[in-house]
C-alpha positions in Angstrom: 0.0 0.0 0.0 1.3 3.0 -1.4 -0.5 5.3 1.9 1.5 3.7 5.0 -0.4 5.4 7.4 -3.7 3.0 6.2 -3.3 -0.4 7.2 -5.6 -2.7 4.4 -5.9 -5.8 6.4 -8.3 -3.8 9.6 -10.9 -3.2 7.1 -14.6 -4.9 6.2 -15.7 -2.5 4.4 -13.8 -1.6 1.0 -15.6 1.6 0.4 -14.5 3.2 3.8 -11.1 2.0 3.1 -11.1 3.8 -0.6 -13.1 6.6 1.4 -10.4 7.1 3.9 -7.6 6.7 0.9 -9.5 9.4 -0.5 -9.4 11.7 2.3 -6.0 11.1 3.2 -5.1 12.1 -0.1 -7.5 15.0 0.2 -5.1 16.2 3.1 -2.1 15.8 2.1 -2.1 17.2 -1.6 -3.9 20.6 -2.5 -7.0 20.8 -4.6 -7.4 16.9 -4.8 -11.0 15.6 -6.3 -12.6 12.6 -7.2 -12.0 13.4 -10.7 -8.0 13.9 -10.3 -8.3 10.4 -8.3 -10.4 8.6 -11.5 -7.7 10.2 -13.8 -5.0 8.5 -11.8 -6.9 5.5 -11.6 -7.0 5.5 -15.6 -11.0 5.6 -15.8 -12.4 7.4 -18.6 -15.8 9.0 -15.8 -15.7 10.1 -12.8 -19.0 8.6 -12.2 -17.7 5.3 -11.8 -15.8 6.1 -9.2 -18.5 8.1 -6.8 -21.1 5.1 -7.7 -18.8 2.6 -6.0 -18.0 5.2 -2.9 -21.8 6.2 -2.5 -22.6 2.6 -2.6 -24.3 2.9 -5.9 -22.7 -0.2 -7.8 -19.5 -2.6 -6.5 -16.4 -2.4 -7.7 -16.0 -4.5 -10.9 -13.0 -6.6 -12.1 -11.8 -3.9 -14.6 -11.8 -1.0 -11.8 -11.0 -3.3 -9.2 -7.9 -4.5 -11.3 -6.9 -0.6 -11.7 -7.6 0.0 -7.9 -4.7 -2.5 -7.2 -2.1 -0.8 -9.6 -3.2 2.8 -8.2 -2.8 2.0 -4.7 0.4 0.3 -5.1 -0.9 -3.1 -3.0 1.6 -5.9 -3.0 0.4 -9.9 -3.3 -1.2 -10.2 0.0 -2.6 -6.7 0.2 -4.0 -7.4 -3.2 -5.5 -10.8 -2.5 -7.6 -9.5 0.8 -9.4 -6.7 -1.7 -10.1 -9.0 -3.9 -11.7 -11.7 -1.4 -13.2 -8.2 0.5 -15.3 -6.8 -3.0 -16.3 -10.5 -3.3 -17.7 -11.0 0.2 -19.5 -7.8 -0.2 -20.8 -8.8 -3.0 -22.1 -12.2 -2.0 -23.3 -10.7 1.6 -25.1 -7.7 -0.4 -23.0 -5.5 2.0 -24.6 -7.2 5.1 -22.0 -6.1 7.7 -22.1 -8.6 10.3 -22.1 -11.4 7.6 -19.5 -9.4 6.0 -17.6 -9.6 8.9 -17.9 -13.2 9.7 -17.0 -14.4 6.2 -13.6 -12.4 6.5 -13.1 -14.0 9.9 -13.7 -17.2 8.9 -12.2 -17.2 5.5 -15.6 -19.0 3.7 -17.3 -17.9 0.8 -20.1 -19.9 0.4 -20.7 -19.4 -3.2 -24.7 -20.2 -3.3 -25.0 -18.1 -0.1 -27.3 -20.6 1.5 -27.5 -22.9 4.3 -29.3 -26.3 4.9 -32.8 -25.0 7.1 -32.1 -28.1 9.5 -29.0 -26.7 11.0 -30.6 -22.7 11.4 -29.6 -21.7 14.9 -33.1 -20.8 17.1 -32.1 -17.4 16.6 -33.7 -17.4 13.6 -36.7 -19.2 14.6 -39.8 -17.3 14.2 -41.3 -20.1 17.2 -38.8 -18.4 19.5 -39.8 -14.8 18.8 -43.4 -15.5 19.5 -42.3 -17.2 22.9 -39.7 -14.9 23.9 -42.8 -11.6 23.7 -45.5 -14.3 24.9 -43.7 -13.9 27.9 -44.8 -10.7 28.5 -48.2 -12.2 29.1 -48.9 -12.3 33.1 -50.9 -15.9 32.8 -48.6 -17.4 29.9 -48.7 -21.1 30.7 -45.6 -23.3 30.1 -47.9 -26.1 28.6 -47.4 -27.3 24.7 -51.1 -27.7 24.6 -52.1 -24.7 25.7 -49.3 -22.7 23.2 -50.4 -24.7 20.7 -54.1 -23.5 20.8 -52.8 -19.7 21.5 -50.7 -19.7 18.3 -51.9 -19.1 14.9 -49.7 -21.0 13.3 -48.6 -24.7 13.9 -44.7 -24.8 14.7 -42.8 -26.5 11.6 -39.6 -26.9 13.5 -40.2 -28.6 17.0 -43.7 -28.1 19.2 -44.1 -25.2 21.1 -43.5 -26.2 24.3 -39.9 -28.3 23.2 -38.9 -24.9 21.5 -39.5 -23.3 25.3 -37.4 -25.6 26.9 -34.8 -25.1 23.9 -34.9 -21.3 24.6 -34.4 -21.7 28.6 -31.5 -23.8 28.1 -29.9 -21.0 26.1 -31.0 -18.6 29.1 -32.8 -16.5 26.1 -35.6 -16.4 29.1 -35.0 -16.8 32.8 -37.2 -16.8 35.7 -38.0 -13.7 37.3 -40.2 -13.4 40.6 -41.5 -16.9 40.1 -42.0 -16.1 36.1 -41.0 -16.4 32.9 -39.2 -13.0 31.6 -37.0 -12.4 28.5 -33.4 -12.3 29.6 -31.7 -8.6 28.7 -28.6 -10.1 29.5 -28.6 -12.5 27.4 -25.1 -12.5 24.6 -26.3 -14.4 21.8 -23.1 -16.7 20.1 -22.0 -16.2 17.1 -24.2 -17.3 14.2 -24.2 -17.2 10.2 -26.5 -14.7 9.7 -27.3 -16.0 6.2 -30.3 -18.3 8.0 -32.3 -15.0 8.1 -33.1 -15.8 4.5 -35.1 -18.9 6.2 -36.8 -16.6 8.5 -37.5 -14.2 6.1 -39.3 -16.9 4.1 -41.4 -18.5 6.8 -42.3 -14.7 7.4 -43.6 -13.8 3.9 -45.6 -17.1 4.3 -47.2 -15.8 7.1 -47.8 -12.6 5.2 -49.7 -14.4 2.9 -52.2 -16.3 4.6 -53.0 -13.5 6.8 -55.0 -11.9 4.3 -57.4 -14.7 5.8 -57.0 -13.2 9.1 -60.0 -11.0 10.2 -59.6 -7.3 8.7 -60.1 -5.8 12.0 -57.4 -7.4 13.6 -54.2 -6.5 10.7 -53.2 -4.1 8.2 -51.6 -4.6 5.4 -50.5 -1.6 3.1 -48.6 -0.7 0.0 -46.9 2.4 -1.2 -44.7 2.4 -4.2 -43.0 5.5 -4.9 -39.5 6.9 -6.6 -36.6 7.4 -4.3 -33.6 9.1 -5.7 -30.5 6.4 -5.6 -28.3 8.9 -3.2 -31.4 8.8 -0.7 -31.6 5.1 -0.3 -29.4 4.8 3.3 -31.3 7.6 4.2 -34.7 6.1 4.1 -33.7 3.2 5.3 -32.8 4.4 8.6 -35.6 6.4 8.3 -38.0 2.9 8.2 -36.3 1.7 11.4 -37.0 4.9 13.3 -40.2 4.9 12.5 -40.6 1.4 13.2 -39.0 1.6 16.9 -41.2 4.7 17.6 -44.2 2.3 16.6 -42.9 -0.4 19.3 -42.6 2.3 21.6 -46.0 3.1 21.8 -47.4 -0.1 21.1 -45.7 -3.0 22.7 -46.7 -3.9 26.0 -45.2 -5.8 28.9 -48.0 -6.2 31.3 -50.9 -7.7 30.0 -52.8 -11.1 29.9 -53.2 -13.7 26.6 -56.9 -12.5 27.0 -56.1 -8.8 26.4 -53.4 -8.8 23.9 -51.8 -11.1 21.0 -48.2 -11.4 19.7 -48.0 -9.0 16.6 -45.7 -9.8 14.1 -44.8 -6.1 12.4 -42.6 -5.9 9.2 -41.5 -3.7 7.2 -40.2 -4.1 3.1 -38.5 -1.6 1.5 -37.0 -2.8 -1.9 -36.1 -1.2 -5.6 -38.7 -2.7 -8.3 -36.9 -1.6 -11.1 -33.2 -0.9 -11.9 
C-alpha cells in the first residue's frame, strides 16, 4: 500500500477503506477531487468512481484491477481486496455477515445454508415465545401454546422450543416467572439463516389476508426514491418502526387482552 499510514488488512468494508484513501489524499495534496483520483486511476468518468464510494454499484474486475495498480498493494494486500469486493458482493453488504466471512475465511458461493441446521435465533417459534412472555398468565404447557398460536410450529412443538430457549438462558425466571433475559449475549451465528426466517415470514404474510380485517393491516406504497437517498430512508424505516414499538408493545398484559404482533417492514427497488 502506497499510503502507509492505512493499514488494508483492519478493514470490512472496501468503500471506507477507498473513502479514507480518499481523504488522506484530500489532506495531504492541495485541490485533490474525485475526478484527479479517476484520472490517476485511468477511468475514462468520474461517475464510476462516486457510484462505488456512495454505494451505488460494487467495484467490478476492470476498476478493481486498476484499484490494485493505483494503490500500489503488494500480493497479499492485493489478495484481501479482492476476497473483500467478493464478500460484499455475495453478503449484499450485510455487515455482520461481512464480517464473519472475513473471519472465517468461507465464501459460500450459493449463499445458503441447509434449514435443519438454522440456529433458534432465527426461529420465528422463538420470537413469539420470547414476547409471549410478556403475558402475566402465559402457561408453560405445549397444549395450551399450541391453541394460542396461529400458526402450527414447523420446527419442534411449542413447548420443546420453550425448553430449547431456557437452556440458552434466552428467558430466565423472574419473581416466580418467565421473563426475557436482557442479559442474554447471543453466540456467534451465520446470519445467512435469516433468509429462512424471512421466508417462513412472507408465508405468514400471505395467509394473513385470511386473518380478520379488524385485527391486521396490510398496506402498500410504491413511490421513486432518488438512488443517493436510499441509506437515508432506510434508517428512516427503522425509526419509525422503533417509535411504533414504543408506543405499542406492552409488557404487562394477559393472553386474554393482547396477542403477539408480528410487524414488518419491506422496503426494496422494483426496477433498476
Amino acid at each position: 500500500m502506497k499510503i502507509k499510514e492505512i493499514d488494508i488488512f483492519k478493514y470490512k468494508d472496501y468503500r471506507k477503506l477507498l473513502n479514507d484513501v480518499f481523504e488522506h489524499q484530500k489532506a495531504t495534496k492541495r485541490n485533490y477531487t474525485y475526478g484527479k483520483w479517476a484520472e490517476q486511476i485511468g477511468l475514462s468518468s468520474i461517475s464510476g468512481l462516486t457510484m462505488i464510494l456512495k454505494g451505488q454499484r460494487h467495484a467490478g474486475k476492470s476498476i478493481l484491477d486498476k484499484l490494485v495498480v493505483n494503490l500500489e498493494l503488494d500480493k497479499k494486500e492485493e489478495d484481501y481486496l479482492r476476497k473483500l469486493v467478493k464478500i460484499q458482493k455475495q453478503a449484499k453488504d450485510d455487515q455482520e455477515l461481512v464480517v464473519f466471512l472475513m473471519d472465517n475465511g468461507n465464501v459460500n458461493q450459493d449463499n445458503d445454508l441447509e434449514d435443519k441446521n438454522r440456529p433458534i435465533e432465527f426461529r420465528w417459534e422463538m420470537g413469539l415465545l420470547r414476547e409471549a412472555t410478556k403475558w402475566n398468565d402465559l402457561k408453560e404447557d405445549n397444549l395450551w401454546l399450541n391453541n394460542k398460536a396461529r400458526f402450527p410450529s414447523s420446527y419442534k412443538n411449542y413447548g420443546e422450543v420453550l425448553e430449547d430457549m431456557k437452556d440458552k438462558k434466552l428467558i430466565t425466571y423472574s419473581d416466580g416467572a418467565l421473563k426475557i433475559n436482557n442479559d442474554y449475549i447471543p453466540s456467534k451465528v451465520d446470519s445467512r439463516y435469516f433468509k429462512h426466517l424471512h421466508n417462513d415470514f412472507m408465508a405468514f404474510a400471505k395467509d394473513s389476508y385470511q386473518i380478520d380485517f379488524n385485527l391486521r393491516s396490510l398496506e402498500y406504497r410504491m413511490i421513486v426514491v432518488k438512488k443517493e437517498d436510499v441509506a437515508k430512508a432506510k434508517q428512516r424505516l427503522i425509526e419509525l418502526l422503533d417509535i411504533f414499538v414504543s408506543e405499542f408493545d406492552t409488557n404487562s398484559s394477559s393472553s386474554k387482552e393482547s396477542d403477539v404482533y408480528l410487524t414488518a417492514l419491506q422496503f426494496f427497488p422494483m426496477t433498476k
